[in-house]
DOKOL-715967 format. One line per 10 residues: number of its first residue (from 1); for each residue x, y, z of C-alpha. Coordinates in nm, 2 decimals, decimal comma. Example, Ala and Ser with C-alpha at 12.3 -4.5 7.8 and 13.67 -1.06 7.14 Angstrom:
1 = 1,23/-0,45/0,78; 1,37/-0,11/0,71;
//
This chain:
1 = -1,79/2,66/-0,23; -1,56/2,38/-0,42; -1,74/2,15/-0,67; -1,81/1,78/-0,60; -1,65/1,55/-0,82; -1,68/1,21/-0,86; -1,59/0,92/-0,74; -1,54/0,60/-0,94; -1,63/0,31/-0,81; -1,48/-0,05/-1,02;
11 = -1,66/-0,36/-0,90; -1,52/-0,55/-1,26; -1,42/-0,86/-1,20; -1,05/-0,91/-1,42; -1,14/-0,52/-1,49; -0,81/-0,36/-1,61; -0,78/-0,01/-1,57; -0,53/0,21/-1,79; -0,38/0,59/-1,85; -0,52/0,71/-2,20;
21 = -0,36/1,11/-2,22; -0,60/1,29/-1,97; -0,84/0,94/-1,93; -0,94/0,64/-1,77; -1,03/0,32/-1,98; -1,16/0,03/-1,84; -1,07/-0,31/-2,06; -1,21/-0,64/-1,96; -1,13/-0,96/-2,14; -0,89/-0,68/-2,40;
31 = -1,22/-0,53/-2,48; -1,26/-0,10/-2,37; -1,58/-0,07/-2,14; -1,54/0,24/-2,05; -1,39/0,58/-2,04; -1,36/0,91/-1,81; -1,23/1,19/-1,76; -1,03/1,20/-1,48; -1,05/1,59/-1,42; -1,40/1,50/-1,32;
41 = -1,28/1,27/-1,04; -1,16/1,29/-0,70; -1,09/0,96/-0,59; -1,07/0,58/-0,70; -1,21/0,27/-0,57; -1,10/-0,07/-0,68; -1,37/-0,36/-0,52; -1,26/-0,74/-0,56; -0,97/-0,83/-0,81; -0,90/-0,48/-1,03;
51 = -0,58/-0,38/-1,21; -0,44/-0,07/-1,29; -0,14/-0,01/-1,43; 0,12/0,22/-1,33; 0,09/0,47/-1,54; -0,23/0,53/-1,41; -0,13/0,51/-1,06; 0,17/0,79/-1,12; -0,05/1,01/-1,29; -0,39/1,01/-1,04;
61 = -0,12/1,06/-0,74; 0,01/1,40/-0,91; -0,38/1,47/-0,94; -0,44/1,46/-0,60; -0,70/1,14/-0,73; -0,65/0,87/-0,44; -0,71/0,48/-0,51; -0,84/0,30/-0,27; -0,90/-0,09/-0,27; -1,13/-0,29/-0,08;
71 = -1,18/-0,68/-0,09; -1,52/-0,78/-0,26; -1,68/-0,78/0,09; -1,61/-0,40/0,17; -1,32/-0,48/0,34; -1,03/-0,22/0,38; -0,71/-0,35/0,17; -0,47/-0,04/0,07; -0,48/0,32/-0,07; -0,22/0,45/-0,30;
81 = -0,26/0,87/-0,28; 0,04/1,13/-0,41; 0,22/1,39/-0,14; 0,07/1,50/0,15; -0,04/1,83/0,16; -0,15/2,10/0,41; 0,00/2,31/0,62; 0,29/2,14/0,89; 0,15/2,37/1,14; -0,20/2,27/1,16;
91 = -0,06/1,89/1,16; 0,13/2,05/1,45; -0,18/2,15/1,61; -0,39/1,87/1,55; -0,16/1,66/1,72; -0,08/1,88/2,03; -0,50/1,93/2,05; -0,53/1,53/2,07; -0,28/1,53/2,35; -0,47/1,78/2,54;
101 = -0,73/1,69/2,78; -0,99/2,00/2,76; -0,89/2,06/2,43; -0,96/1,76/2,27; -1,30/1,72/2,50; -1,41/1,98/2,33; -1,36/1,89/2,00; -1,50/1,56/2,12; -1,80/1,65/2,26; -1,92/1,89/1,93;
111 = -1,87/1,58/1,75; -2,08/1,34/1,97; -2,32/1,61/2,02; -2,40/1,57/1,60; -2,40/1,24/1,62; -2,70/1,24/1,90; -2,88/1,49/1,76; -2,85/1,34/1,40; -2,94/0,98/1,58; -3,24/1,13/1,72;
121 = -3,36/1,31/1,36; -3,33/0,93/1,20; -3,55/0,80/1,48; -3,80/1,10/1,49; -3,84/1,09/1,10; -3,91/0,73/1,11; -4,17/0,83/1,35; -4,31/1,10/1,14; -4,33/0,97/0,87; -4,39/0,56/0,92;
131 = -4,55/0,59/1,33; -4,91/0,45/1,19; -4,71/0,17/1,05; -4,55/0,04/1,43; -4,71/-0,15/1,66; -4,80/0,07/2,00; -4,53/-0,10/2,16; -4,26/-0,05/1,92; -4,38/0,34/1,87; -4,34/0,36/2,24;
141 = -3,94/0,22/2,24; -3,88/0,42/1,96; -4,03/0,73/2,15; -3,81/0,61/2,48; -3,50/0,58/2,26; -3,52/0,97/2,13; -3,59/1,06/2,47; -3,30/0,86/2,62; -3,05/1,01/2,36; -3,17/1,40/2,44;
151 = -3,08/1,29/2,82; -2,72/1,16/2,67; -2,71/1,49/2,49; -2,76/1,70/2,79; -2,51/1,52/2,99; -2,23/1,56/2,70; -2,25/1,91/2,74; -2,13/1,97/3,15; -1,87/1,65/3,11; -1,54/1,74/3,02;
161 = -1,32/1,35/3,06; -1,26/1,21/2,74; -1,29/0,88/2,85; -1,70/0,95/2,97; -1,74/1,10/2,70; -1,64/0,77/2,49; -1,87/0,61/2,77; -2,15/0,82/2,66; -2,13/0,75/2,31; -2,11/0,36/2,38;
171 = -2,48/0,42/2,57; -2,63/0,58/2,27; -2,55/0,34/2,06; -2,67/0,09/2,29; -3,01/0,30/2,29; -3,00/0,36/1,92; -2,92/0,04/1,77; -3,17/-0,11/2,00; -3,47/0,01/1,85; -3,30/0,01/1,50;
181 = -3,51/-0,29/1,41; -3,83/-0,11/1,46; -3,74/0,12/1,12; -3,71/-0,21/0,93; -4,04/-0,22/0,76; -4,02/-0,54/0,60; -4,12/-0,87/0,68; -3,88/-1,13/0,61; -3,64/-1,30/0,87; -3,36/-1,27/0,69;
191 = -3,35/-0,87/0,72; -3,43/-0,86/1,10; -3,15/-0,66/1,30; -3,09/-0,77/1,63; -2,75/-0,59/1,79; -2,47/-0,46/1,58; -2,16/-0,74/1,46; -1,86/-0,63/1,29; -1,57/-0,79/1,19; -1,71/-1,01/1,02;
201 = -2,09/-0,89/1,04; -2,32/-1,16/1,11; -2,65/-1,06/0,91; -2,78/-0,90/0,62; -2,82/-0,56/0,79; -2,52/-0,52/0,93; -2,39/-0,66/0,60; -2,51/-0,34/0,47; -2,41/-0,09/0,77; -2,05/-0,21/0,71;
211 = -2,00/-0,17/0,35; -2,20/0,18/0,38; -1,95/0,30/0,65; -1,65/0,16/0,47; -1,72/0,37/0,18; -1,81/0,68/0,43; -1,50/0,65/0,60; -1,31/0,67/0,22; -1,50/0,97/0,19; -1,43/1,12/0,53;
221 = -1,03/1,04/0,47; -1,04/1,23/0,13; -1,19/1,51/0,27; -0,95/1,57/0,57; -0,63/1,51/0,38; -0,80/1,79/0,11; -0,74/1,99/0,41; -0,43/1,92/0,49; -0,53/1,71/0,83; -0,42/1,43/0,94;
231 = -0,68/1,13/0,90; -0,45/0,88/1,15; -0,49/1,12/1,45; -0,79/1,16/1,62; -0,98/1,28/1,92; -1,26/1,01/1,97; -1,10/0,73/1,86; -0,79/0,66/2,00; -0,48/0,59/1,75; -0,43/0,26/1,64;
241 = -0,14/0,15/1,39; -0,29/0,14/1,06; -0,68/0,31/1,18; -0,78/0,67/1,03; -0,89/0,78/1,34; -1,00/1,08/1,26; -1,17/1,03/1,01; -1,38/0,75/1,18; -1,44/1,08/1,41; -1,55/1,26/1,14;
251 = -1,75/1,01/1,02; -1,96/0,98/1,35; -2,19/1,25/1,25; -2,28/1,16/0,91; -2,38/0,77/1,04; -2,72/0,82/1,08; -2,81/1,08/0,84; -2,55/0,92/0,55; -2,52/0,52/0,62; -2,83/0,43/0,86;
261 = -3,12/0,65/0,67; -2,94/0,45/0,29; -2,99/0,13/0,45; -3,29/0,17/0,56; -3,43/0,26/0,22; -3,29/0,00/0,02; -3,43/-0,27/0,26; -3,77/-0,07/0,31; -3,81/-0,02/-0,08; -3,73/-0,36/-0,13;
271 = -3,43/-0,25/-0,37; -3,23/-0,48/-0,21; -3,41/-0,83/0,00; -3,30/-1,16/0,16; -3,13/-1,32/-0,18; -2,91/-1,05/-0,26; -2,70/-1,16/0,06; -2,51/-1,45/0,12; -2,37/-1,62/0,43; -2,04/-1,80/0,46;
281 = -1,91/-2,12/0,64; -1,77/-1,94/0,94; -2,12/-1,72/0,96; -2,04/-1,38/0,83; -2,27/-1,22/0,59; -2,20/-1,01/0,27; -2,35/-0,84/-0,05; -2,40/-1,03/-0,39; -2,17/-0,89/-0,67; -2,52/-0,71/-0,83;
291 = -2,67/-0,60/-0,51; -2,31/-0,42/-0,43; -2,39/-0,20/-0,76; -2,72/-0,11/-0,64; -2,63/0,01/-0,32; -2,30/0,21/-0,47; -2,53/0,32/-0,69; -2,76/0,46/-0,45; -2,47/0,60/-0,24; -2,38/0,82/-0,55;
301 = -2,73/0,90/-0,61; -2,75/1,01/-0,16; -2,43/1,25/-0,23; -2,61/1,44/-0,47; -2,94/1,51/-0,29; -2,87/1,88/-0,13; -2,91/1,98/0,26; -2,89/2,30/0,40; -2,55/2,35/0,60; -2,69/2,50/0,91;
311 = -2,35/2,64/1,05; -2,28/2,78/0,66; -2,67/2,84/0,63; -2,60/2,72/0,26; -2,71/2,42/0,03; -2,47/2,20/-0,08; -2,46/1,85/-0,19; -2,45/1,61/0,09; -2,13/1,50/-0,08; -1,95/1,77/0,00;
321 = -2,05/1,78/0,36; -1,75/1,61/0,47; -1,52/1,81/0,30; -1,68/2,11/0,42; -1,72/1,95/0,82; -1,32/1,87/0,75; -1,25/2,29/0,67; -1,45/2,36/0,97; -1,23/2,14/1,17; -0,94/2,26/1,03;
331 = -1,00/2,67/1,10; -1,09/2,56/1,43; -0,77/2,44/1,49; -0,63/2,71/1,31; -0,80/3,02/1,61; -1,03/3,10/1,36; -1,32/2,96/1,50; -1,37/2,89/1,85; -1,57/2,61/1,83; -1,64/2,29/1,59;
341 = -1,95/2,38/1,44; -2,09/1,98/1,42; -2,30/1,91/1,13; -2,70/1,90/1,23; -2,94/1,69/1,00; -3,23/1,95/0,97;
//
């Protein structure tokens, strides 16, 4: 199994970042903060206004090292990344398979399958662990919810049209995010989660959700073009110019188990609260400068807990799950699997 590497995340304001024979120095205000090797990297991220010089950028593209920036609300800007590599004919593939009705059903449905069954996990372990903590009535929506989403699951499995399929998916997250308030053991206002708002988000939770699955969806890209895949074409999510859609498919399964479960403990052990969020004229809602480094901080810390694979019926970090969900993919589409093994929170 490959080892993780890092990923380096720059949140500096005025940070300047430069090419030091096999290193990466940070300067700020002419003064070195920091160094690394970049053999023990795999990827960049540059958050609010960063420099790096080109140098740098020349020499992490021949590394296979991608930088990615984001504005200092999590919002997708660019990514600079080297040659694309992988084999033509499993791009070939890829793209025949998402043209395919039955064949891209069933890539779909393995995928939305995970997600369910990793939705229902979040919700069950909430119960477990936290149930004398609910009220009777929330318990009891929380217990509906698991049970609607195994009734979702059970209908994935005879349906074969794509565009149910999507439907499906749009009803369990109707009857996930629903109860998703319930999880959210503390007490103030300010962190109560009522439906979910993208684009801009319009509260502190969601806040949250979006930066988690911004980085996710870095993670997810990396992983697939590691591969050799594609990240722009997709099954689930239909293309879109300038949308990874499959790696926002890839990224469906690790939601709950990756994003939701990491929110949910910041909030819950108060690492993160009401002031470390601020709200803007038009309404949106975004992270604090400091409360951005706790939860990147915390998302490192997530990727290097280990989980048994079930399909692999190995440990890894949950870092490298991705990458290894992306391999699976890709022998799938190869013949030599015949199925998308999805990954299953256990």
């Amino acid at each position: 199994m490959r080892r993780q590497l890092n990923t380096l995340y720059i949140t500096t304001e005025g940070a300047w970042l430069r090419k030091d024979g096999a290193n990466i120095v940070m300067e700020v205000e002419g003064e070195i903060k920091g160094r690394l090797p970049v053999h023990m990297l795999e990827s960049l991220v540059c958050i609010g206004r960063v420099l790096v010089s080109p140098p740098l950028l020349g020499f992490c593209s021949e590394q296979g090292i991608s930088i990615c920036y984001l504005s200092p609300n999590g919002k997708f800007l660019a990514r600079v990344e080297g040659p694309v590599s992988g084999n033509v004919l499993l791009r070939r593939e890829q793209y025949r398979r998402s043209d395919e009705g039955k064949g891209c059903a069933d890539i779909v449905r393995n995928l939305l399958t995970g997600k369910l069954y990793n939705q229902r996990a979040v919700l069950n372990r909430a119960l477990r662990d936290h149930g004398d903590k609910l009220s009777a009535e929330a318990s009891a929506a929380v217990e509906h919810a698991c049970k609607r989403l195994k009734r979702i699951a059970e209908r994935l499995l005879a349906e074969t049209d794509i565009n149910v399929l999507r439907g499906l998916e749009g009803e369990a997250a109707q009857a996930y995010f629903g109860v998703f308030d319930h999880l959210i053991r503390v007490n103030s206002p300010a962190l109560r989660f009522t439906n979910r708002s993208r684009r801009p988000p319009l509260d502190a939770v969601n806040a949250l959700l979006s930066f988690l699955y911004t980085l996710l969806t870095h993670d997810c890209r990396s992983a697939l073009e590691s591969v050799g895949l594609d990240p722009a074409v997709g099954f689930l999510h239909r293309d879109r110019p300038g949308r990874p859609s499959l790696a926002l498919d890839l990224m469906e399964e690790f939601r709950p188990v990756f994003a939701d479960r990491l929110a949910l403990s910041l909030l819950n052990r108060k690492q993160l609260n009401e002031r470390d969020f601020m709200r803007m004229d038009n309404g949106a809602v975004f992270l604090r400068d400091e409360a951005r480094k706790t939860l990147l901080t915390a998302y490192q810390e997530r990727k290097r807990e280990e989980l048994q694979h079930v399909f692999l019926e190995e440990k890894a970090p949950i870092g490298l799950f991705p990458a290894i969900q992306a391999q699976l993919l890709a022998r799938h589409l190869r013949g030599d699997l015949d199925a998308y093994p999805p990954f299953l929170w256990k």
